[in-house]
C-alpha positions as CSV (number, residue, x, y, z in Angstrom):
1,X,0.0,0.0,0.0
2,X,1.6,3.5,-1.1
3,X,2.1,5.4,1.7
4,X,3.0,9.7,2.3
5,X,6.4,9.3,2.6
6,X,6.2,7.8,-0.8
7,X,4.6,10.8,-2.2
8,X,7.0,13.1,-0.6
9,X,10.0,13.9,-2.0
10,X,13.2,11.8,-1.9
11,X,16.1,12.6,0.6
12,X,19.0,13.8,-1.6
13,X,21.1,11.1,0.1
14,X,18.9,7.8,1.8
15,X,21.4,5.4,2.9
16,X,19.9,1.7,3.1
17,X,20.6,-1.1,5.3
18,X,20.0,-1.6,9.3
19,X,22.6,1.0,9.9
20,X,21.2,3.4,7.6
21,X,17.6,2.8,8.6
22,X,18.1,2.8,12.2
23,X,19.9,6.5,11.8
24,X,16.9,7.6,10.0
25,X,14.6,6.4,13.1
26,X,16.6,8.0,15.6
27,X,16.5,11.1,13.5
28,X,12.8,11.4,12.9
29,X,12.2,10.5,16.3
30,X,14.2,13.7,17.6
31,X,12.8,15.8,15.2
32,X,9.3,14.9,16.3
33,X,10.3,16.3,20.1
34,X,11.8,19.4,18.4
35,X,9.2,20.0,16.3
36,X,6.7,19.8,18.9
37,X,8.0,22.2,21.4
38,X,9.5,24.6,19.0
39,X,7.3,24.6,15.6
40,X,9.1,24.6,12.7
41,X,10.3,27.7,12.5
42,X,11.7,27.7,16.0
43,X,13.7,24.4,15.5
44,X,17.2,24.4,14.9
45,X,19.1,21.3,13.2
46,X,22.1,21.9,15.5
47,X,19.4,21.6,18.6
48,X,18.0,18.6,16.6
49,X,21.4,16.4,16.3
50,X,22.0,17.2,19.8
51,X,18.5,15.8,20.9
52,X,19.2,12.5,18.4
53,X,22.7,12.5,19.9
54,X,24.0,12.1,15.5
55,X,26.3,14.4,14.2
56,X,24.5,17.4,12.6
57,X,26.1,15.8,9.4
58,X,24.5,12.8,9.3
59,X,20.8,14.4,9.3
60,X,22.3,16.4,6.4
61,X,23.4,13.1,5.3
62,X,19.4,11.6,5.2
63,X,18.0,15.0,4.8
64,X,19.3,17.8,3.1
65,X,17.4,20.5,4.7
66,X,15.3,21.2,7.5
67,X,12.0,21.6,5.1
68,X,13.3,18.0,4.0
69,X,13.3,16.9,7.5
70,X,10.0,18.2,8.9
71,X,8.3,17.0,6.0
72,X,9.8,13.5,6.5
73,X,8.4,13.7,10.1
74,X,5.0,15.1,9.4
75,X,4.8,12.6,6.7
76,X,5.7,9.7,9.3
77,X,2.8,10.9,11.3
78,X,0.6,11.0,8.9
79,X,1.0,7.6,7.8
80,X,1.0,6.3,11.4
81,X,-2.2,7.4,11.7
82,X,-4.4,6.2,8.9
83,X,-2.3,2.7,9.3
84,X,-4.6,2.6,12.4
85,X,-8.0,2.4,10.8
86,X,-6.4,-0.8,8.7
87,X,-7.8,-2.3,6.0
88,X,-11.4,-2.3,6.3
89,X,-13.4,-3.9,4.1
90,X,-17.4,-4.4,3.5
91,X,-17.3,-7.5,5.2
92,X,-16.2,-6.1,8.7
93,X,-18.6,-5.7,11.4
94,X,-18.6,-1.8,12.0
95,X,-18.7,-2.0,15.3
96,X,-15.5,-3.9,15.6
97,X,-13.8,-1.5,12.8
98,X,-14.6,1.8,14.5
99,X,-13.8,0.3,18.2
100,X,-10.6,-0.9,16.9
101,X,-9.7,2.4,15.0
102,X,-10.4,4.7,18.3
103,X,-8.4,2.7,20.4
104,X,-5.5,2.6,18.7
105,X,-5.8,6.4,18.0
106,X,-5.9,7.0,21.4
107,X,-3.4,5.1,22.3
108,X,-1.1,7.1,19.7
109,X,-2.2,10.1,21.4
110,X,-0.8,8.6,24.7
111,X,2.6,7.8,23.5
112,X,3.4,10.1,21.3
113,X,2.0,13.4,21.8
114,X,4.4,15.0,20.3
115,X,3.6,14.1,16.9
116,X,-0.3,14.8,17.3
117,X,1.1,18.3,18.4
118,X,3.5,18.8,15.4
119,X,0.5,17.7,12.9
120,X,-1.7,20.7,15.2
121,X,0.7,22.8,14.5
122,X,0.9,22.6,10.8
123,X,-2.8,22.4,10.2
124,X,-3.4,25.9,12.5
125,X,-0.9,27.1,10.1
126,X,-2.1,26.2,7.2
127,X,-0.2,23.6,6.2
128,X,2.5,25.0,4.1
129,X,4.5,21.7,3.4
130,X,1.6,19.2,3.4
131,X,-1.7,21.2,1.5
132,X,-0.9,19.3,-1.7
133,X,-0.6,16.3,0.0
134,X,-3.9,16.6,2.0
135,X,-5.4,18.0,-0.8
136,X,-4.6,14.6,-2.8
137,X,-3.1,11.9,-0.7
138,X,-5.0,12.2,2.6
139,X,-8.4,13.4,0.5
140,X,-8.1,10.2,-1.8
141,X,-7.6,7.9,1.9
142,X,-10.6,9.3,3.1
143,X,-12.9,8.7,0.1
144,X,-11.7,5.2,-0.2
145,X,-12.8,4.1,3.2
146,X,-15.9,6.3,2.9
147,X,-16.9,4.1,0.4
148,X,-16.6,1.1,2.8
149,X,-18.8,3.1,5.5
150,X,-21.4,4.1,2.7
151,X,-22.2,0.2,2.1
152,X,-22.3,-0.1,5.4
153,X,-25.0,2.3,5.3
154,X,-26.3,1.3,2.4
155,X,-27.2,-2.1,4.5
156,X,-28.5,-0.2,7.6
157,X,-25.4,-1.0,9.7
158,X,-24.5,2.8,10.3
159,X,-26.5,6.0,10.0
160,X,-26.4,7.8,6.7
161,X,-23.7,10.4,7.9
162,X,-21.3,12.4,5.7
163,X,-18.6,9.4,6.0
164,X,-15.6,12.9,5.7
165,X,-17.6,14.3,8.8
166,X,-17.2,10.9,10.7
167,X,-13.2,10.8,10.5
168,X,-13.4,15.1,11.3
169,X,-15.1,13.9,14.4
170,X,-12.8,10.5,15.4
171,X,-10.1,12.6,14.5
172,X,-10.7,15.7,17.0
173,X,-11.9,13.5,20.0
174,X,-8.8,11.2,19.8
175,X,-6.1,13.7,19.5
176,X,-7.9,16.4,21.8
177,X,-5.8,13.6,24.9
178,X,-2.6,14.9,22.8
179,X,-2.8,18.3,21.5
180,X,-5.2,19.6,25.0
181,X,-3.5,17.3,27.3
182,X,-2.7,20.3,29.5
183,X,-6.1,20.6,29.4
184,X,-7.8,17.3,29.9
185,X,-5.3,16.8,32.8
186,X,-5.5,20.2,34.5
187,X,-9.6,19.9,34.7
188,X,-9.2,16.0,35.9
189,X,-6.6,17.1,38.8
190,X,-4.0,14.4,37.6
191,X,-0.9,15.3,36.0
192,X,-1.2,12.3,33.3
193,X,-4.2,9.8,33.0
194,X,-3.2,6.7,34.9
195,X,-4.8,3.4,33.0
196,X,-8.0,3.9,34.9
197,X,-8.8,7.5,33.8
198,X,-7.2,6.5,29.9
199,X,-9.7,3.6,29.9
200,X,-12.5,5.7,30.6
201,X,-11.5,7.7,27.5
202,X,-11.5,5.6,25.5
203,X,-15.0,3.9,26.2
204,X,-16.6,7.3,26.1
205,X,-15.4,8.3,22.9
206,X,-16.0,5.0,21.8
207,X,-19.6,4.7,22.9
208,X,-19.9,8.6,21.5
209,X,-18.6,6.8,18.0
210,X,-21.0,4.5,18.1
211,X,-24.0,5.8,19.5
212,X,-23.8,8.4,17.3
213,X,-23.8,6.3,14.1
214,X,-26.2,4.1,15.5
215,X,-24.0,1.5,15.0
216,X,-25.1,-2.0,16.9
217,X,-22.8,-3.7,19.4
218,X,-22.4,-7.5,19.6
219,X,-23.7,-9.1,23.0
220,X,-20.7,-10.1,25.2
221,X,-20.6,-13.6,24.5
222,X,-21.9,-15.8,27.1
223,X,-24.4,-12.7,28.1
């Protein structure tokens, strides 16, 4: 399956193997903290090599500029993301498909808030290195698993809800745990959701999800 990072431009130098790949990880990785606290236009590459503890010449090595970088990393988010939904197909219970998809979006926002908060970030302002990708890559994503959710609805398994307004909605109630964590936290009186409070997340925006779409849910079995 093609994924962002193949529609974004190539590194001027990409070096393959473990070694090479590995690097690149670490590299990313960094650049995701960076990112996140700084925006792009606060982030250095010197403060980035430090964080990734590489020479600034090796990310110069993978990427040959900082617009090379942060594209790499938004496009590593991106991709993380909609890997979560899977492969859906007609023949999956809904109720399954959406309860899967929120959980492992939340979870994302659990462990890495940082990239939920670089994707904010880019979005609030206007997306200046992604728009053409959103406009195309992320825009054709959506329509192909809105066609999945209007046969769904088609058969009565889901209320007849723009299928671009559904993902909008999973999409703001998921990362909202990220990008307002400050938030969630400070009106909870917790510095970080312990598994109790994170459980409790989820199952409300799952039942929200699900309500909402009037999708059915299975009968524990046994019950």
């Amino acid at each position: 399956m093609a994924t962002l990072a193949d529609a974004l431009p190539e590194p001027r130098s990409r070096r393959r193997g473990r070694v090479g790949e590995r690097n690149r990880r670490q590299i990313l990785e960094a650049a995701e903290r960076v990112f996140a606290g700084r925006g792009f236009r606060g982030a250095r590459l010197d403060e980035i090599a430090l964080e990734s503890g590489l020479p600034k010449a090796n990310l110069l090595y993978y990427f040959n500029t900082k617009e090379a970088l942060y594209a790499a990393v938004i496009g590593d988010i991106l991709d993380l993301w909609l890997s979560a939904l899977g492969e859906i197909s007609v023949h999956d219970d809904p109720s399954e498909a959406l309860t899967g998809y929120v959980e492992r979006k939340m979870a994302l926002s659990r462990q890495r808030p940082e990239a939920s908060r670089v994707f904010a970030m880019e979005i609030i302002t206007g997306a200046p290195v992604i728009g053409g990708y959103l406009r195309g890559y992320l825009r054709d994503w959506v329509e192909r698993q809105g066609t999945v959710f209007r046969t769904w609805q088609r058969r009565g398994l889901m209320a007849d809800l723009p299928p671009e307004h559904v993902f909008f909605t999973i999409w703001a109630m998921t990362q909202t745990y990220a990008d307002f964590g400050t938030q969630v936290t400070a009106v909870l009186g917790v510095e970080r959701l312990d598994d109790r409070q994170y459980r409790d997340a989820v199952e409300t925006v799952s039942a929200i999800v699900l309500r909402g779409l009037g999708v059915r849910v299975p009968a524990a079995a046994g019950a």
